[in-house]
C-alpha positions, 0 to 999 in steps of 0.5 A: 500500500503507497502512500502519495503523501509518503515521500520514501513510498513514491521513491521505492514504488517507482522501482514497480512502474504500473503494473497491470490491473486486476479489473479490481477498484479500491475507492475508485483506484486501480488494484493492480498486481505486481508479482503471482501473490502480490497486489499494489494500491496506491492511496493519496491520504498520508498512510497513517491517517488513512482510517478508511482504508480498511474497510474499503480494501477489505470489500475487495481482498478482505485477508490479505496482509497490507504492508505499508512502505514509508519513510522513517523519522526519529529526533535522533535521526538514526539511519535505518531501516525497520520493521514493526507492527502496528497500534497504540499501547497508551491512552494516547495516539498521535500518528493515527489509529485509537489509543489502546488498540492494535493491529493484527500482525504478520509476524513471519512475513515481518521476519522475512523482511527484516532479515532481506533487509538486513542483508542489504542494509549491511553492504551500505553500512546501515543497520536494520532493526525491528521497531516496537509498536507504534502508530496508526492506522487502525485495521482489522487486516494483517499489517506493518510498515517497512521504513526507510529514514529520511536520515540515510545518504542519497546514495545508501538511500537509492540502494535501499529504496530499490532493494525495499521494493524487490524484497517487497514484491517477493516476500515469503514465510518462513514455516519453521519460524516460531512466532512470539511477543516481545517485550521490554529493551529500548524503542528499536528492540536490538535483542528481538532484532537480534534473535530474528537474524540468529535464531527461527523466532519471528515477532509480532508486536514488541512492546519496549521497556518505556511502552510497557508501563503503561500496559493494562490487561486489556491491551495485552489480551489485544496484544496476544491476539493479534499475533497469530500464532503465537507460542507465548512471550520473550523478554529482553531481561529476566526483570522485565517478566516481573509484572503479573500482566505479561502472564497474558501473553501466555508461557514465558519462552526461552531465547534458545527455545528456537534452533538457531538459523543456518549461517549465511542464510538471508 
C-alpha cells in the first residue's frame, strides 16, 4: 500500500512502474498486481491517517496482509531501516489509529523482511532493526510498515529504496519460524532484532521497556491476539517478566527455545 503523501513510498514504488490491473477498484483506484501473490494500491491520504482504508480494501481482498512502505523519522535521526507492527499501547495516539488498540500482525512475513533487509542494509553500512509498536492506522487486516529514514545518504538511500521494493514484491514465510511477543529493551528492540537474524523466532508486536508501563490487561489480551500464532512471550531481561500482566501473553519462552538459523542464510 503507497502512500502519495509518503515521500520514501513514491521513491521505492517507482522501482514497480504500473503494473497491470486486476479489473479490481479500491475507492475508485486501480488494484493492480505486481508479482503471482502480490497486489499494489496506491492511496493519496498520508498512510497513517488513512482510517478508511480498511474497510474499503477489505470489500475487495478482505485477508490479505497490507504492508505499508514509508519513510522513517526519529529526533535522533538514526539511519535505518525497520520493521514493526502496528497500534497504540497508551491512552494516547498521535500518528493515527485509537489509543489502546492494535493491529493484527504478520509476524513471519515481518521476519522475512527484516532479515532481506538486513542483508542489504549491511553492504551500505546501515543497520536494520525491528521497531516496537507504534502508530496508526487502525485495521482489522494483517499489517506493518517497512521504513526507510529520511536520515540515510542519497546514495545508501537509492540502494535501499530499490532493494525495499524487490524484497517487497517477493516476500515469503518462513514455516519453521516460531512466532512470539516481545517485550521490554529500548524503542528499536536490538535483542528481538537480534534473535530474528540468529535464531527461527519471528515477532509480532514488541512492546519496549518505556511502552510497557503503561500496559493494562486489556491491551495485552489485544496484544496476544493479534499475533497469530503465537507460542507465548520473550523478554529482553529476566526483570522485565516481573509484572503479573505479561502472564497474558501466555508461557514465558526461552531465547534458545528456537534452533538457531543456518549461517549465511538471508
Amino acid at each position: 500500500m503507497v502512500s502519495e503523501a509518503d515521500a520514501v513510498a513514491v521513491e521505492i514504488a517507482r522501482h514497480w512502474g504500473t503494473p497491470p490491473s486486476t479489473g479490481e477498484f479500491v475507492d475508485g483506484t486501480p488494484l493492480r498486481s505486481l508479482s503471482d501473490a502480490v497486489l499494489l494500491l496506491r492511496r493519496r491520504p498520508l498512510h497513517v491517517e488513512d482510517s478508511e482504508l480498511g474497510a474499503q480494501l477489505g470489500s475487495v481482498v478482505p485477508d490479505l496482509p497490507i504492508v505499508f512502505p514509508s519513510r522513517h523519522r526519529s529526533e535522533s535521526r538514526i539511519a535505518c531501516v525497520t520493521v514493526h507492527a502496528l497500534g497504540n499501547l497508551g491512552e494516547v495516539a498521535e500518528l493515527g489509529g485509537e489509543p489502546r488498540r492494535v493491529v493484527p500482525a504478520a509476524p513471519r512475513l515481518m521476519a522475512d523482511a527484516l532479515r532481506e533487509f538486513h542483508g542489504v542494509a549491511a553492504t551500505v553500512g546501515l543497520p536494520a532493526s525491528y521497531e516496537a509498536t507504534h502508530h496508526g492506522p487502525l485495521l482489522h487486516q494483517p499489517a506493518f510498515f517497512a521504513e526507510i529514514a529520511e536520515s540515510v545518504p542519497p546514495g545508501p538511500r537509492a540502494t535501499l529504496s530499490r532493494a525495499v521494493a524487490e524484497v517487497l514484491a517477493d516476500l515469503d514465510e518462513d514455516p519453521a519460524d516460531r512466532v512470539a511477543i516481545g517485550v521490554g529493551g529500548g524503542h528499536y528492540a536490538p535483542h528481538f532484532t537480534e534473535l530474528a537474524l540468529g535464531r527461527r523466532w519471528a515477532f509480532g508486536h514488541i512492546v519496549s521497556r518505556h511502552a510497557g508501563e503503561t500496559v493494562n490487561a486489556e491491551v495485552v489480551e489485544r496484544l496476544r491476539a493479534a499475533t497469530p500464532g503465537s507460542d507465548g512471550a520473550l523478554f529482553q531481561r529476566v526483570s522485565d517478566a516481573d509484572d503479573p500482566v505479561w502472564a497474558g501473553l501466555g508461557p514465558r519462552l526461552r531465547d534458545a527455545d528456537a534452533p538457531r538459523r543456518p549461517t549465511g542464510s538471508a
